[in-house]
Backbone as CSV, one residue per row, in Angstrom:
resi,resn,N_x,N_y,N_z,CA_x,CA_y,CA_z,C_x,C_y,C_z
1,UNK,-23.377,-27.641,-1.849,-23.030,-26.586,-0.900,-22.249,-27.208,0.260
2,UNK,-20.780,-26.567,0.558,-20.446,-26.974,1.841,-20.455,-25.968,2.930
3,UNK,-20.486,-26.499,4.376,-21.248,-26.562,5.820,-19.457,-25.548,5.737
4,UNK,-19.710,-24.247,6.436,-18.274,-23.258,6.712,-18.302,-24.347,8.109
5,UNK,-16.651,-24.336,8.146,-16.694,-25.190,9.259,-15.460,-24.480,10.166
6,UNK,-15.912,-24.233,11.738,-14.979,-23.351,12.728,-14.173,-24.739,13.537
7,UNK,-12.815,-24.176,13.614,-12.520,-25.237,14.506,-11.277,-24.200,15.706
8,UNK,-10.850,-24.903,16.487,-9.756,-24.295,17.456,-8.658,-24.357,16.855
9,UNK,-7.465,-23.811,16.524,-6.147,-23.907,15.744,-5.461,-22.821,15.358
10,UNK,-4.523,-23.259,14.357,-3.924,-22.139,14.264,-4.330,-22.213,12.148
11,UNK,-4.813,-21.311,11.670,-4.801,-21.501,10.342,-3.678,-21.637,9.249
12,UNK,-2.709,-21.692,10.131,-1.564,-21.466,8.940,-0.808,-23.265,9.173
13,UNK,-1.598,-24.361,9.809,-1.198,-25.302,10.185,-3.008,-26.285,9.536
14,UNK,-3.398,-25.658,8.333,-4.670,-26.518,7.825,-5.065,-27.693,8.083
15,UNK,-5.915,-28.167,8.743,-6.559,-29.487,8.986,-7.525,-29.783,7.842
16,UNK,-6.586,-30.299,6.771,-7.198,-30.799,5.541,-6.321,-31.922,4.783
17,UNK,-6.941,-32.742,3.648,-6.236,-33.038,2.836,-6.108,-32.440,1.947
18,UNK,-5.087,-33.168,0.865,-5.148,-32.595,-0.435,-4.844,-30.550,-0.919
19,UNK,-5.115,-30.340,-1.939,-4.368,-28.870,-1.957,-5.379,-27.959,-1.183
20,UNK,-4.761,-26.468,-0.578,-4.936,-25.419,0.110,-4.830,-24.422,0.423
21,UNK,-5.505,-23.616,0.334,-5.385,-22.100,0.301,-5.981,-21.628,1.933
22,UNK,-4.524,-20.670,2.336,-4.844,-20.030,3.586,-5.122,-18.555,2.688
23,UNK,-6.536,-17.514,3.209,-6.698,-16.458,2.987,-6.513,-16.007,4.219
24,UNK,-6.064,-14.521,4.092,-5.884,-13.650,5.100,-6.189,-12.354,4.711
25,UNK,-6.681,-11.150,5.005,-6.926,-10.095,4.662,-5.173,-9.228,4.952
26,UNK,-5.056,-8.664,3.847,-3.893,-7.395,4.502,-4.501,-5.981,3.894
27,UNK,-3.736,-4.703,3.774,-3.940,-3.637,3.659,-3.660,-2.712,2.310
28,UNK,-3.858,-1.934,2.251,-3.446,-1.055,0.399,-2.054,-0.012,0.700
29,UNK,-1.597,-0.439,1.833,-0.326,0.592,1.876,1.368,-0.122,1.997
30,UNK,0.827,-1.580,1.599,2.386,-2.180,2.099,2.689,-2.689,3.178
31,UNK,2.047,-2.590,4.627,2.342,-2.598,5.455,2.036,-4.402,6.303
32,UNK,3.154,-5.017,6.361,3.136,-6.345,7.083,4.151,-6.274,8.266
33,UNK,3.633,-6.774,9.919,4.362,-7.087,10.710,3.298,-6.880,11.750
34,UNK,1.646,-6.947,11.923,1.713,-7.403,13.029,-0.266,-8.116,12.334
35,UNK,-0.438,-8.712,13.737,-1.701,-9.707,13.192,-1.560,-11.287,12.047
36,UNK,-2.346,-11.606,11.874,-2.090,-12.855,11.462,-0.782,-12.965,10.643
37,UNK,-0.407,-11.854,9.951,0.899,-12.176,8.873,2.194,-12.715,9.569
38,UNK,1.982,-12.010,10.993,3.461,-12.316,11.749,3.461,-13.998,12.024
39,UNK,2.117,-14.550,12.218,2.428,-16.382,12.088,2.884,-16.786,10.854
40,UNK,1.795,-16.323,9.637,2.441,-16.669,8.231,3.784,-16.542,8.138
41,UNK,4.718,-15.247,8.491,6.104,-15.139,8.169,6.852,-15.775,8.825
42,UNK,6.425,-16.393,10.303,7.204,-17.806,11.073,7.310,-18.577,10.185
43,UNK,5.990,-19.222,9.278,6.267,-20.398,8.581,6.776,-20.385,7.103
44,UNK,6.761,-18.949,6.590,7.187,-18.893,5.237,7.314,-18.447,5.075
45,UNK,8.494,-17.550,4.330,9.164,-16.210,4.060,8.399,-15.576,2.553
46,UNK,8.115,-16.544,1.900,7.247,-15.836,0.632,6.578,-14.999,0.196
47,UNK,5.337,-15.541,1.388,3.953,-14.766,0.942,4.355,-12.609,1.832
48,UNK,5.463,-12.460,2.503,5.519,-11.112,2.792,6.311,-10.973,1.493
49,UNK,7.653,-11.480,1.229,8.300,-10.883,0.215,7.373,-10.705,-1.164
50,UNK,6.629,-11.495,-1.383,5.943,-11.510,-2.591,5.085,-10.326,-2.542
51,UNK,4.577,-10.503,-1.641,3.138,-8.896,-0.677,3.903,-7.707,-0.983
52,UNK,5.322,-7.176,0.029,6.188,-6.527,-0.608,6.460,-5.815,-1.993
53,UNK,7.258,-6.877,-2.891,7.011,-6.768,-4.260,5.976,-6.588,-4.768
54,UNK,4.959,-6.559,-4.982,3.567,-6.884,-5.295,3.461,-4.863,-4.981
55,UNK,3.181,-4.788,-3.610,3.320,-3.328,-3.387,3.873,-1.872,-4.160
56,UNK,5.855,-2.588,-4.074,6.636,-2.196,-4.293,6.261,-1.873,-6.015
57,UNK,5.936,-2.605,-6.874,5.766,-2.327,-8.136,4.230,-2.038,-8.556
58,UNK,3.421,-1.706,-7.457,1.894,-1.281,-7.798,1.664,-0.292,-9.035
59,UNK,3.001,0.056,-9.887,2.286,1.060,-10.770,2.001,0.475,-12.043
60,UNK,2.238,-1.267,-12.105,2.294,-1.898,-12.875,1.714,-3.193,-12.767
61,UNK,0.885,-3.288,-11.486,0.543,-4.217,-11.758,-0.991,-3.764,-10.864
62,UNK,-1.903,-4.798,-10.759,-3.564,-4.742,-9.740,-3.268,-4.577,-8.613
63,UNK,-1.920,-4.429,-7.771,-2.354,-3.883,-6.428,-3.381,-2.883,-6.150
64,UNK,-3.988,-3.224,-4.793,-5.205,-2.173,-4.739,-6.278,-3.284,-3.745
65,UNK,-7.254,-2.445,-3.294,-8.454,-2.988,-2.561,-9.183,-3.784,-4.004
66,UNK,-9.444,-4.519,-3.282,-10.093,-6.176,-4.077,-9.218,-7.027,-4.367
67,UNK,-7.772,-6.401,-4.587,-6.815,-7.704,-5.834,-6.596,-8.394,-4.229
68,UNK,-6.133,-9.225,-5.360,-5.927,-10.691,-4.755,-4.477,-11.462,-5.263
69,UNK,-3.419,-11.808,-4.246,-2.180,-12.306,-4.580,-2.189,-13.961,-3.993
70,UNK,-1.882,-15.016,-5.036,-1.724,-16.138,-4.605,-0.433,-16.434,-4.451
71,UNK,0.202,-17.005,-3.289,1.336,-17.417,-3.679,1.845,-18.954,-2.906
72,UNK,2.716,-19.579,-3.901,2.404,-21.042,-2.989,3.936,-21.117,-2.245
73,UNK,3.615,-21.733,-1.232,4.449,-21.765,-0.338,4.708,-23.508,0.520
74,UNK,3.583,-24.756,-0.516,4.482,-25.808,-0.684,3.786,-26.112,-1.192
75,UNK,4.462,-27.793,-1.732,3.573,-27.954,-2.931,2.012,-27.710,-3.268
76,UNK,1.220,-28.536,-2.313,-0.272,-28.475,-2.126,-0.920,-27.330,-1.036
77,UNK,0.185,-26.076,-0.808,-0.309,-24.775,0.066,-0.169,-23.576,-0.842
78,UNK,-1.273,-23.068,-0.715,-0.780,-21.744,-1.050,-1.271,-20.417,-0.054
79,UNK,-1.031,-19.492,-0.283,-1.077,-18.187,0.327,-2.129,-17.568,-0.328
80,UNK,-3.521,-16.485,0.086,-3.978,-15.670,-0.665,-3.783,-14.494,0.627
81,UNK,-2.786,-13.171,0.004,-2.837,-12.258,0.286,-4.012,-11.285,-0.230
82,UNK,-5.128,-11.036,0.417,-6.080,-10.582,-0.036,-6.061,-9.044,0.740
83,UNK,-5.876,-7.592,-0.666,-6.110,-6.365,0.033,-7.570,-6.244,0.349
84,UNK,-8.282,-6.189,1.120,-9.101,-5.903,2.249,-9.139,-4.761,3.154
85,UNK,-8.235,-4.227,2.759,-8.282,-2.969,4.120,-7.414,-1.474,3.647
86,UNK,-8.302,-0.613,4.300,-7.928,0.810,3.760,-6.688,1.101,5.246
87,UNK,-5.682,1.409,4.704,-4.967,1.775,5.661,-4.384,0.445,6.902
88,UNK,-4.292,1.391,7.912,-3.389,0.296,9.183,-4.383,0.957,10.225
89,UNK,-4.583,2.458,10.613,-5.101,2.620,11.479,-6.585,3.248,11.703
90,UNK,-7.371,3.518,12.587,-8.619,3.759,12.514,-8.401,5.277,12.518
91,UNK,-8.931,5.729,11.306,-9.284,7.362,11.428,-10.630,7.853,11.404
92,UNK,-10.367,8.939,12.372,-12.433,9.517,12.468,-13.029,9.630,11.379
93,UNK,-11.954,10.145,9.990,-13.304,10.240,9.036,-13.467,8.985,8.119
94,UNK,-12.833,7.980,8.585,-13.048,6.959,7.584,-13.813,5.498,8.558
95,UNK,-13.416,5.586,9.860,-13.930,4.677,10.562,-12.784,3.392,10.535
96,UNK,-13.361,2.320,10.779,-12.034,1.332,10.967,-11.330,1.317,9.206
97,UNK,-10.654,0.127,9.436,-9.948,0.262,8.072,-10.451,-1.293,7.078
98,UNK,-11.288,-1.865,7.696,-12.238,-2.845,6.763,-12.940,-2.277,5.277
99,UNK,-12.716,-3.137,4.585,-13.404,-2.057,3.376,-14.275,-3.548,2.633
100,UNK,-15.872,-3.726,3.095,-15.886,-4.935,3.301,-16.012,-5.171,1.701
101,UNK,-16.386,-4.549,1.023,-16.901,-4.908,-0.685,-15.275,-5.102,-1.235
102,UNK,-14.180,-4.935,-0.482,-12.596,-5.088,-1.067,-13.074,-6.897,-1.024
103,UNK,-13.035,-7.266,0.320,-13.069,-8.565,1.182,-13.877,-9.062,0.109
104,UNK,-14.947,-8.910,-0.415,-15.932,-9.637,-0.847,-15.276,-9.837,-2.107
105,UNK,-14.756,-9.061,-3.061,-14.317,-9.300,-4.433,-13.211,-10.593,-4.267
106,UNK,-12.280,-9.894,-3.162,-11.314,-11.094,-2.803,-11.607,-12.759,-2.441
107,UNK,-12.777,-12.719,-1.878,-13.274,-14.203,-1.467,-13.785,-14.610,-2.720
108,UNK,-13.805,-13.898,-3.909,-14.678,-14.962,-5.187,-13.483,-14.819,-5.832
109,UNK,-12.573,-13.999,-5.984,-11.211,-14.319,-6.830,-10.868,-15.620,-5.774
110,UNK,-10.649,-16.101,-4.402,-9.898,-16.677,-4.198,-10.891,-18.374,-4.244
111,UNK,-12.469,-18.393,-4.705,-13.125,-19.469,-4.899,-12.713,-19.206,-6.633
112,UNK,-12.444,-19.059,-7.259,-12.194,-19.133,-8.828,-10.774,-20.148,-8.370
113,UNK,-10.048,-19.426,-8.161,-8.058,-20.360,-7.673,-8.767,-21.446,-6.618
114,UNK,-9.732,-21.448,-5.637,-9.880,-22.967,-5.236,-10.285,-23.723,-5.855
115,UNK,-11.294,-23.590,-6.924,-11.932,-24.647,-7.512,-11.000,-24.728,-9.023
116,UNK,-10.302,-23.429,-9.441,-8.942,-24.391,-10.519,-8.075,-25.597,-9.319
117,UNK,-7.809,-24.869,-8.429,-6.569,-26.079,-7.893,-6.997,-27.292,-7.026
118,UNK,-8.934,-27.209,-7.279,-9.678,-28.265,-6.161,-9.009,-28.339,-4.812
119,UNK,-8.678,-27.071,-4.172,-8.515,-26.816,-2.878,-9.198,-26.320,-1.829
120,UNK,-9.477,-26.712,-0.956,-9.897,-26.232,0.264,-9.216,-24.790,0.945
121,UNK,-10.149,-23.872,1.487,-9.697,-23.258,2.148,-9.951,-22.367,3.289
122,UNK,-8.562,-22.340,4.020,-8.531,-21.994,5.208,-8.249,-20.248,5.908
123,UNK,-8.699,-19.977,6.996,-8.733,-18.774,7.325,-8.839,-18.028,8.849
124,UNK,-8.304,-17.280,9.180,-8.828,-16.773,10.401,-9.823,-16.002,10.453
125,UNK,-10.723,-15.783,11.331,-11.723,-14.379,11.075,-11.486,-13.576,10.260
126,UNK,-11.587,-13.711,9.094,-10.695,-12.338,8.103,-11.540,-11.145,8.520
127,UNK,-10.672,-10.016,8.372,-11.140,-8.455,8.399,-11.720,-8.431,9.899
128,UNK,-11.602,-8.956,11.245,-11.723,-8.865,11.920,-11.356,-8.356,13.147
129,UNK,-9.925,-8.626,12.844,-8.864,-8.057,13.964,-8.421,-6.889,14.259
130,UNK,-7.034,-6.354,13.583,-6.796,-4.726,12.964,-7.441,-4.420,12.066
131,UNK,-8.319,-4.821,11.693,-8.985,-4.326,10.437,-10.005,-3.508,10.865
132,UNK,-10.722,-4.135,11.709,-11.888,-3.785,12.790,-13.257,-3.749,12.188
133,UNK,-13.132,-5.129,11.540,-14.905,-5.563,11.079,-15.103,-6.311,12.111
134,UNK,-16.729,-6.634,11.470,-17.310,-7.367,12.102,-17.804,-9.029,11.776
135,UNK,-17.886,-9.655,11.978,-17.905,-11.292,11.586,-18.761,-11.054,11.516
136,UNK,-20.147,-10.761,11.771,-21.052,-11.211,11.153,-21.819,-10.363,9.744
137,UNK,-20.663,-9.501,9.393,-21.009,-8.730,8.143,-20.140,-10.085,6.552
138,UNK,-19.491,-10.249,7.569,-18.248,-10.839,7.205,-18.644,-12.478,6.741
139,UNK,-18.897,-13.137,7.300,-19.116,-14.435,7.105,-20.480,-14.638,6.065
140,UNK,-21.810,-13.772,5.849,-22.155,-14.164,4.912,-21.702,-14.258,3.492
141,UNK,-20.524,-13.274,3.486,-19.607,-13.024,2.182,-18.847,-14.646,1.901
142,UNK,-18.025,-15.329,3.454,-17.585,-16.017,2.999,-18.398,-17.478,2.979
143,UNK,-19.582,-17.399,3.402,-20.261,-18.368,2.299,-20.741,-18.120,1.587
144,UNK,-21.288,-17.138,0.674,-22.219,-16.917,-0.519,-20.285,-17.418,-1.784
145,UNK,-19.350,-16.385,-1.494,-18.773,-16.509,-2.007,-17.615,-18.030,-2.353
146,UNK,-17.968,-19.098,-1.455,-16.912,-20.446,-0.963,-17.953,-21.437,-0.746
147,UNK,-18.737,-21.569,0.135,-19.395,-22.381,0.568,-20.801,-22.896,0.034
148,UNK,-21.117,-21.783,-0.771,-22.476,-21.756,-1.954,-21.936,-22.754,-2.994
149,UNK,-20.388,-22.559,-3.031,-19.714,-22.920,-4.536,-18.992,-24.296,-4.199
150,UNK,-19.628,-24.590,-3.225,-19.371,-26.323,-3.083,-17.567,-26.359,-2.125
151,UNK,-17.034,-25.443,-1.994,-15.874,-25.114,-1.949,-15.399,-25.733,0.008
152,UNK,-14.982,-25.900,0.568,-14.825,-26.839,1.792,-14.227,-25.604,2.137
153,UNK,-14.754,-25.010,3.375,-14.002,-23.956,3.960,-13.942,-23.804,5.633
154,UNK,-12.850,-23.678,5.764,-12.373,-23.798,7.324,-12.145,-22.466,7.908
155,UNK,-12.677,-21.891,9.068,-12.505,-20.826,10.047,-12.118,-21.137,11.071
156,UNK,-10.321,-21.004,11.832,-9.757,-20.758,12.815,-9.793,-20.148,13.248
157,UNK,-10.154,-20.351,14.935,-10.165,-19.300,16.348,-8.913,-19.807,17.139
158,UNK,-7.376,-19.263,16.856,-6.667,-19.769,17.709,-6.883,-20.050,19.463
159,UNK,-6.651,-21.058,19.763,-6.072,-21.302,21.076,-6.194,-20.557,22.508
């Protein structure tokens, strides 16, 4: 079992060796440009265009709450675009837009791709921000699902 480990940083800049997966939660409607994705798209144009596409052709492929998109963006990095979230904004009859059992499917698809690529991985508070969960619903998911499984996992609180 590994110790979830929080540090100060920015997650899209991993304090690790060897290969890596940044997860991030996004949404079921397409929608990228503000919250953690806008650092990801400073450093790599991929993981939106791929998110995009991915969207763009949902009638053919697992887009949807739970799927899970890897995409690598250098050699030993990759991207998990994880849908996590109903919508962009908070509506009265649905409440925020966290959909935490999406989050949860997504954190064991994305420990299956860490332990094929023996990578570590990294993250911000997922489903926390615009999403409008709560961390502590949140974090037992991402150790039962990463950290149970021997898996080295890092939580960034930027700066």
């Amino acid at each position: 079992m590994s110790e979830l480990r929080f540090v100060k940083g920015d997650a899209t800049s991993p304090q690790a060796k060897g290969p890596k997966i940044i997860a991030h939660v996004s949404n079921d409607i397409g929608a990228w440009g503000k919250g953690f994705v806008v650092a990801i798209s400073k450093r790599w144009p991929e993981p939106e265009r791929e998110f995009r596409r991915w969207h763009r052709e949902r009638a053919g492929n697992d887009f949807g709450l739970g799927a899970t998109q890897l995409v690598q963006v250098q050699p030993d990095v990759w991207v998990a675009n994880m849908v996590g979230q109903r919508g962009i904004h908070r509506a009265r009859s649905t409440g925020v837009p966290v959909r935490y059992e999406a989050i949860e499917s997504c954190l064991h698809t994305v420990a299956g791709h860490a332990l094929r690529l023996n990578a570590s991985v990294h993250m911000p508070r997922i489903g926390c921000g615009l999403s409008g969960g709560k961390w502590e619903r949140i974090e037992p998911m991402v150790v039962a699902a990463l950290c149970d499984r021997d898996i080295p996992t890092t939580v960034y609180d930027f700066d």
